[in-house]
C-alpha positions, 0 to 999 in steps of 0.5 A: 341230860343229867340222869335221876339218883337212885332215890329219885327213880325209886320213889318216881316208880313208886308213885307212877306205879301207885298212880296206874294203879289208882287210876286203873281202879278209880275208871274200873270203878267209876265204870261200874258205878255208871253202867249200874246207876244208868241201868237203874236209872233206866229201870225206874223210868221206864217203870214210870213210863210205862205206868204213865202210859197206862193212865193215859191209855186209861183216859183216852178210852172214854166216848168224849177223850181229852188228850190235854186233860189226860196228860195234865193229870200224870204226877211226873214231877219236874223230872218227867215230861210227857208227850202224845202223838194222835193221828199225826198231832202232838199234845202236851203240856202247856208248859212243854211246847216246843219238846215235840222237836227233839223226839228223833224220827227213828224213834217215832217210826220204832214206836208207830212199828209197834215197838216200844222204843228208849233212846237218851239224847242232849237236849240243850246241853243236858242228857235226857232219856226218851221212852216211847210206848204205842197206844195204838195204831194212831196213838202213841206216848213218848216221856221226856225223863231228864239225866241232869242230876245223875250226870251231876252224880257222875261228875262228883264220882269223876272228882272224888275217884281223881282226887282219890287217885291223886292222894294214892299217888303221892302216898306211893311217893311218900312210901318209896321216899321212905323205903329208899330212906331206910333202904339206902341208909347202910349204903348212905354209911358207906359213903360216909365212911369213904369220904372220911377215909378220902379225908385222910381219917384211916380210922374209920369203920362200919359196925359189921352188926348194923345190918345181917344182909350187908354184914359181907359188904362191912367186912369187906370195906373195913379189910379194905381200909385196913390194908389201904391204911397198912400201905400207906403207913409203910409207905410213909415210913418208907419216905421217912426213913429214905429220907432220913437216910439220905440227910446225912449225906446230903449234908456232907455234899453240901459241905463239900459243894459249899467249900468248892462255891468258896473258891470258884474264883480259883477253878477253871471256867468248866469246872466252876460251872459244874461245881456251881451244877453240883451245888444248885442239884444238891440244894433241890435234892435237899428241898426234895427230901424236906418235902418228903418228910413234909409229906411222911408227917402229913398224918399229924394232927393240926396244932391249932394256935392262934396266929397273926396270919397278915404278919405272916404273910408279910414276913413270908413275902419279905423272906422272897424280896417281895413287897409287903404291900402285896398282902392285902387283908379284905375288910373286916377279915380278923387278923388272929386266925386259928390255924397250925402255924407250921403248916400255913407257913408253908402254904404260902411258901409253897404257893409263893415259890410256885408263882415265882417258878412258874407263874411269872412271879406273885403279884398279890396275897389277898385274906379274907373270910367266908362265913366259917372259914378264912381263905388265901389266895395267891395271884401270879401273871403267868400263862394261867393253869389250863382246865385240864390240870387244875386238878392234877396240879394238886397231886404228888410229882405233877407238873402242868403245862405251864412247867416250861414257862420261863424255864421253870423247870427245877421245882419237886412237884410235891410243892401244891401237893403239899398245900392240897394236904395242908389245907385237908388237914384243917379241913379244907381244900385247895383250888386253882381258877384264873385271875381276872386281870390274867394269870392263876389265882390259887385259893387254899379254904381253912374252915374254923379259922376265924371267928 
């Protein structure tokens, strides 16, 4: 399970945190609000409970009583309903028949106590709130007060108190977004910078002033590139000056190597074999060094010109004996790409001599173009490059597996290397997959080559 950036955890916390809050405010609240709305609630009916009892107390103490007219001449409303029980009998209003059932039987026996007795209950769904008052010792009084409408209060203060909770959340969302935002914006440069010194840009730097609390991390970063790019200078200077130091003589070897390969019909079989080992060992040392002053220039900027790309790729194909019908120009991929003539050539050469030593020999050189960026790719129908090198391949002095194939075994290991930093150079990059047919086919990206 692939864990949540630090972004996402924070504003995550922000917003769990928010909402337990808010939530925890919004049913403290809402408790509050309903004990104190019931309590008054309860408070007023019984006042009009018992008020009412007294009134019907009042017209039952008469020499001719009537309990219906009694009760007829209570204002309760439509929110009120009462009820009298005399001698066993229950009386009510012609429009509250059947009420007389919902009056629990505990209640009636608290109220024949002589007890005054409140109970709420559902009746048809809905809350009601039932108050019992004796009268006397074979007459009691019972109000039906409905809650319907302080219910109703309760689910919009539910509703509001959610919706109040929901909003709390997502501004805490939004607040941690924006904190981490902010908060993880040096942190955001850092990366930034890195990415562009892993470009090969060593003049890159944070501004030690942009933030007191991170001013040690800055000048730490910035102490770091400036040794990395100290290192990396001498050691190119190195690579170039061994390089250059070793010319002269490996020239002289050639000379001499070449003069031996003139008159090998003159020598002996051994010695014309080792004369012939002499001269195949100085041809991959020269190619050695060629490669290591490619690499010491590699920090060069691109000389961008215009170049026919698919001429190019025929010629370099036609320099290898290899037939120009293997380039193959995807439709309406331009002809004129904006790349560094030098360093193209040798992509290719690189990338063609690659196939032949290793990958059974090249079998087609396709261009064609992304949205801004033109792209190479070059297929072999070799034994394919395993998962496990396809990066590696790219580096410095690296073989892949498929290295012993068909005795491969003479190249530098700086060939794809170099193709890597050519392509970085223009700001792309270099990759390696399989050919759907069988064998490798390696991609170079140039970003801002065609139009």
């Amino acid at each position: 399970m692939r864990r949540l950036g630090l972004r996402a955890r924070v504003t995550a916390a922000f917003a769990i945190g928010a909402l337990l809050l808010s939530a925890s405010m919004a049913l403290v609240s809402y408790e509050l609000t309903r004990r104190t709305l019931l309590d008054e609630r309860e408070r007023t009916v019984l006042r009009a409970a018992y008020y009412d009892a007294a009134v019907v107390r009042a017209g039952l103490n008469t020499e001719n009583p009537d309990v219906a007219e009694a009760l007829r001449a209570l204002d309760t409303g439509t929110g009120r309903r009462p009820l009298v029980l005399l001698d066993g009998e229950w009386y009510a209003r012609s429009a509250d028949n059947g009420l007389t059932t919902i009056v629990p039987d505990r209640l009636q026996e608290l109220v024949s106590a002589g007890e005054p007795a409140v109970q709420r209950v559902r009746v048809n769904d809905h809350p009601v709130m039932l108050v019992g008052v004796p009268l006397s010792e074979s007459t009691a009084f019972y109000e039906i007060a409905s809650l319907r409408e302080l219910e109703q209060t309760f689910q919009v203060l539910a509703l509001a108190l959610t919706a109040v909770a929901i909003m709390v959340a997502g501004s805490g969302a939004a607040l941690g977004w924006y904190a981490t935002r902010h908060g993880l914006r040096p942190l955001t440069a850092v990366a930034d910078a890195a990415e562009r010194i892993a470009a090969g840009d060593f003049t890159t730097r944070l501004a030690p002033d942009t933030d007191p609390d991170l001013t040690r991390l800055s000048t730490s970063f910035n102490r770091m590139v400036d040794e990395l790019a100290g290192r990396i200078d001498r050691d190119r200077r190195f690579a170039a000056d061994v390089s250059h130091e070793l010319r002269s003589p490996l020239q002289t070897l050639a000379a001499a190597a070449s003069v031996l390969s003139r008159r090998r019909e003159n020598l002996d079989e051994r010695t014309a074999t080792a004369a012939r080992l002499v001269a195949d060992e100085i041809d991959r040392f020269q190619q050695l060094v060629n490669d290591l002053l490619d690499l010491a220039r590699g920090d060069q900027p691109v000389h961008r010109e215009p170049v026919d790309l698919p001429e190019l790729a025929r010629r370099a194909c036609q320099d290898r004996n290899l037939p120009e019908s293997m380039v193959q120009v995807a439709v309406g991929t331009p002809a004129s790409w904006r790349v560094d003539r030098r360093r193209v050539t040798q992509v290719l050469t690189n990338l063609l001599d690659n196939a032949e030593r290793y990958g059974a020999g090249a079998v087609a050189v396709r261009l064609s173009h992304t949205a801004d960026a033109g792209v190479i790719e070059v297929d072999d129908e070799g034994p394919g490059v395993p998962m496990e090198d396809r990066e590696v391949i790219f580096d410095r002095f690296v073989r892949g597996r498929a290295a012993n194939y068909r005795g491969g075994g003479d190249g530098t290991g700086l060939g794809l290397a170099l193709v890597a930093q050519h392509a970085a150079a223009h700001g792309g990059d270099a990759t390696v997959g399989d050919r759907p047919e069988g064998g490798a086919r390696f991609r170079v990206t140039l970003p801002g080559s065609v139009a």
